[in-house]
N, C-alpha and C positions, 0 to 999 in steps of 0.2 A: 504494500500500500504506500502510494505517496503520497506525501504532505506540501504544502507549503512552505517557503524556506520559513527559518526564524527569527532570520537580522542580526543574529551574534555575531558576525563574521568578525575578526580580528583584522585590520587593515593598517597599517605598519606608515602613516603619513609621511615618516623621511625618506621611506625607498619610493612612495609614489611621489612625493617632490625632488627628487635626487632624479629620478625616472625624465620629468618632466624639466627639469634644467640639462639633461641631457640633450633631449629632445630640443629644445630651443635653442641651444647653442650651436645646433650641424646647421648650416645654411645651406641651401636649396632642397629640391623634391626628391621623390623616390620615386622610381617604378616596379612595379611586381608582375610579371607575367604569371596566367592563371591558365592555365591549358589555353586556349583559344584568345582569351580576352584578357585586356592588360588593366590594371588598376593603379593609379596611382595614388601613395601615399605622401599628403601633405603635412611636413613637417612644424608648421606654424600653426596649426591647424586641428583642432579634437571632433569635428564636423568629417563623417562618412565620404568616404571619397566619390566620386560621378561612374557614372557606368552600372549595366545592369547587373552585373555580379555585387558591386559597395550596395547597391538597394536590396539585395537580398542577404548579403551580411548586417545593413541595418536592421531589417523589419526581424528577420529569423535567426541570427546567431545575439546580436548587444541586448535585443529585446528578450530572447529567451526567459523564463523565469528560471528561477535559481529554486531547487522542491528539493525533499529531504524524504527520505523511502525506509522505513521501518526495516530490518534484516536484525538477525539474531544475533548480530557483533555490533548493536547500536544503530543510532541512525547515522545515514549515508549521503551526504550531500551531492549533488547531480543536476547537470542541464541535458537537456533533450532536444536537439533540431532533425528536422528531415523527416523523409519518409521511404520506407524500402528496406533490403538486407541489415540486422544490425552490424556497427562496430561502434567498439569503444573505445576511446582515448584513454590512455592512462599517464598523466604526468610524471616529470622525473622530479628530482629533489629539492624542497623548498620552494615550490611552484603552489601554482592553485588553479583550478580549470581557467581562469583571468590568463594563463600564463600562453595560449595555445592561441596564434595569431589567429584573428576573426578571419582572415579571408579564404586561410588555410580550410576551415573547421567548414565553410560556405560550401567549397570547392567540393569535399567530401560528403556534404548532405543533398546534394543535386543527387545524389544516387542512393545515397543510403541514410539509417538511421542512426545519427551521429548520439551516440551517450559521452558524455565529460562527467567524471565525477571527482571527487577531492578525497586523497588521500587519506589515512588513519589520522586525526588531533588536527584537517587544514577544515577551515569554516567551519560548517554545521558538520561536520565528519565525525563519531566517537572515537575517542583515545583508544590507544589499545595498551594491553599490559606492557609493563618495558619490563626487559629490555625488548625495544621493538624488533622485528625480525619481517624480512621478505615475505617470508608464509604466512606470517598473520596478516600483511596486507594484501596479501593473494586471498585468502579465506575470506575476508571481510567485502573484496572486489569480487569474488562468487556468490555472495549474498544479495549482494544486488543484482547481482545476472538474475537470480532467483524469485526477489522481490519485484523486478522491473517486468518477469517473465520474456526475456528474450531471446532464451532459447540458445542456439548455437550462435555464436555471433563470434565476428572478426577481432581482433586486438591489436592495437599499436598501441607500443608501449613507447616513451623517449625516457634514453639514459635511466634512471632508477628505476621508472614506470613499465622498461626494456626486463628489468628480475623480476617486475611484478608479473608481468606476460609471460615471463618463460615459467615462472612457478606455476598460476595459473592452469598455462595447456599442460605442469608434470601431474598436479593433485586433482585437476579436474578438464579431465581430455574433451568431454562430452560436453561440455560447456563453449568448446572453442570451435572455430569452421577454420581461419586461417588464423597466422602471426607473422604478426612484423614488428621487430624488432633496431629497433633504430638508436644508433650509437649508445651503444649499452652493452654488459659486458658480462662475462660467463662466470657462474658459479664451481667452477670446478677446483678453485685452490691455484690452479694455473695460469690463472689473467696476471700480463703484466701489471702492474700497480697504477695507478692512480697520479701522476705527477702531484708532488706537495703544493706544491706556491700554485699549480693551477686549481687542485682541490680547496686551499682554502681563500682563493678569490672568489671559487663557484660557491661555497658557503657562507663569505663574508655579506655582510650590510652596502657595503660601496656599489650602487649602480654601473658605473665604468668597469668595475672591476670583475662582474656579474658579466658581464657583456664582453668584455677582451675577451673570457676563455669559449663565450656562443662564437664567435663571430671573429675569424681571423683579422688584422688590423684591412686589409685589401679590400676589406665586403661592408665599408660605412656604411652604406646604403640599404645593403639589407638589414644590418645592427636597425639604421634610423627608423625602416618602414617598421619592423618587429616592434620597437616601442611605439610605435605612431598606434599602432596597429591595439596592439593590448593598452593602450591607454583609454581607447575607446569603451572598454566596459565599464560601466556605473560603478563605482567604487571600487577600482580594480584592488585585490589583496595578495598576501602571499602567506606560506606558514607560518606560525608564530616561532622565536626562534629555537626554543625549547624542542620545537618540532622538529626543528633544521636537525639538530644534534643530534636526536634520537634516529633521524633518519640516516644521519651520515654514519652511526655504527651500525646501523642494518646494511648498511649498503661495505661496509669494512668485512662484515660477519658473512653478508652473501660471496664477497670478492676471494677469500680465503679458505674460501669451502666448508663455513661451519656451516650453513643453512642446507638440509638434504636434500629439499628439494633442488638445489643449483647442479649437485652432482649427478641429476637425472634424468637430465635431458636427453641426451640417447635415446631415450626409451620413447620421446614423442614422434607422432608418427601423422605430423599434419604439414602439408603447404606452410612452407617458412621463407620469408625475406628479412633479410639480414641488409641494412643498407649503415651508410656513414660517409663523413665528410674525411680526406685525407692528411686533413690536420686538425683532423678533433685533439684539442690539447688537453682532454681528458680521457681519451680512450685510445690509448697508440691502434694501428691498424690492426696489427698483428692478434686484438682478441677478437675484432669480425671475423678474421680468417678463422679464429679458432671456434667462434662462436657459429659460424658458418658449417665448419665441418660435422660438428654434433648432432645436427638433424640431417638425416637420409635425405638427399634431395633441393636440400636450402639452397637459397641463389642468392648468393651475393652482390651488391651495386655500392661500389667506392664512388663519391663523388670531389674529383681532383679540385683542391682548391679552397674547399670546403667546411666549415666546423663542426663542431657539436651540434650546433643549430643548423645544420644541412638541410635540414627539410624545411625550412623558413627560406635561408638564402638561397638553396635551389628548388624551389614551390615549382617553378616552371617545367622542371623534368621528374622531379619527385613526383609530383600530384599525378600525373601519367602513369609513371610504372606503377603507383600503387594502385590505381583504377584498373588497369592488367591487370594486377596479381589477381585481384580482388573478382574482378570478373564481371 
């Protein structure tokens, strides 16, 4: 059953003004190619960009309501656009469905039924025991599958939201149709590590500093539209930090192989895409390849040039192959 949201959301005013002096200080525009139709993001600007793809990210992704779905790990905060096949997004670390650019989230509801939800302790989401762990946020993300009634549905997971998806399709196969996994990295104990100074930029407070390790210095432009982009939601937020940390040693515990389900991937046996940027400065290449190899069949797509947030700065050939996979 779902609810109504309930307006607790925690919303952190110095990352969304640090966010927005960002924002105002790059001078000139952005463009964003969208399969077919290009959209551009104005940077001076919190007003929906022109063209009929920004009119259907206005009225159907910023307007969406934000509802909260009863499951037996608490309640589950969640937006819903589209109509058609499900898939779910699943964020990475210190994010909150805010985090997932609107035009991005568009592109994928013209086909299907786009679910965002928020992670264990982010908005109306309940806490879960600590020390937090991968699998209890895969458990609590199967409870909504269950609560929302959606049946098999697709998963994309980014970077931590990547261990939520792969735990997921190990504990509950029958829950999933396909997976895509995007810059995010293998529970086996065998992933190369995590750069320090890029891991704790990606955890820090500092906006700039958040955004150096999405976004190679080369791709201002897609850095600028991604904030133009996610500033448009009505009080954009993110986890609180307590969550940050919790999250960052699930994700230490999943990378190290204490989490079992990381170690069992092998064993899934569904359509996998594996995709990344080739200077994600948080996941060297080498654990795509690895992460690639562990499902029968997975296909891999590097995208040269690229970062963490590959599928923001490359939305133009990303948003395709995944409409392939997906079918």
């Amino acid at each position: 059953m779902a609810l109504p949201q309930h307006g607790h959301w925690l919303r952190p005013a110095a990352v969304l003004l640090g966010l927005a002096a960002l924002l105002a200080g790059c001078g000139g525009g952005a463009s964003t190619a969208v399969g077919s139709t290009t959209v551009s993001a104005s940077p001076s600007s919190a007003s929906p960009s022109s063209g009929p793809l920004a009119v259907f990210v206005s009225r159907d992704v910023l307007t969406a309501p934000a509802r909260v779905a009863k499951t037996a790990l608490g309640p589950v905060g969640y937006r819903e656009i589209g109509a058609g096949p499900p898939l779910l997004l699943i964020m990475g670390l210190g994010g909150s469905m805010d985090a997932w650019q609107p035009i991005f989230v568009a592109a994928l509801a013209q086909r299907h039924r786009v679910v965002l939800l928020d992670n264990a302790g982010v908005g109306d989401t309940a806490a879960l025991t600590v020390p937090l762990t991968i699998t209890e946020m895969a458990d609590q993300t199967s409870d909504l599958i269950t609560a929302l009634r959606l049946g098999r549905t697709a998963v994309l997971g980014w970077s931590m939201g990547g261990m939520i998806a792969q735990a997921l399709a190990v504990l509950r196969p029958a829950q999933v149709s396909r997976l895509i996994l995007a810059a995010t990295q293998p529970g086996t104990g065998k992933a190369l590590p995590i750069p320090a100074a890029a891991a704790a930029a990606a955890a820090g407070s500092n906006p700039a500093g958040v955004l150096s390790v999405l976004f190679p210095a080369s791709a201002a432009a897609a850095a600028q539209a991604y904030v133009a982009g996610i500033l448009r939601y009505p009080g954009f937020y993110q986890a609180p930090r307590a969550v940050i940390a919790d999250q960052g040693l699930a994700v230490q515990h999943w990378m190290t192989g204490q989490d079992p389900a990381g170690r069992r991937l092998t064993a899934v046996r569904l359509p996998t895409l594996v995709a990344d940027g080739t200077l994600d400065q948080l996941n060297p290449v080498a654990n795509d390849r690895t992460l690639a190899g562990q499902v029968p069949g997975a296909k891999l797509i590097l995208y040269p040039g690229a970062g963490h947030a590959f599928l923001f700065q490359d939305m133009s050939t990303f948003l395709p192959a995944v409409q392939r996979f997906l079918g």
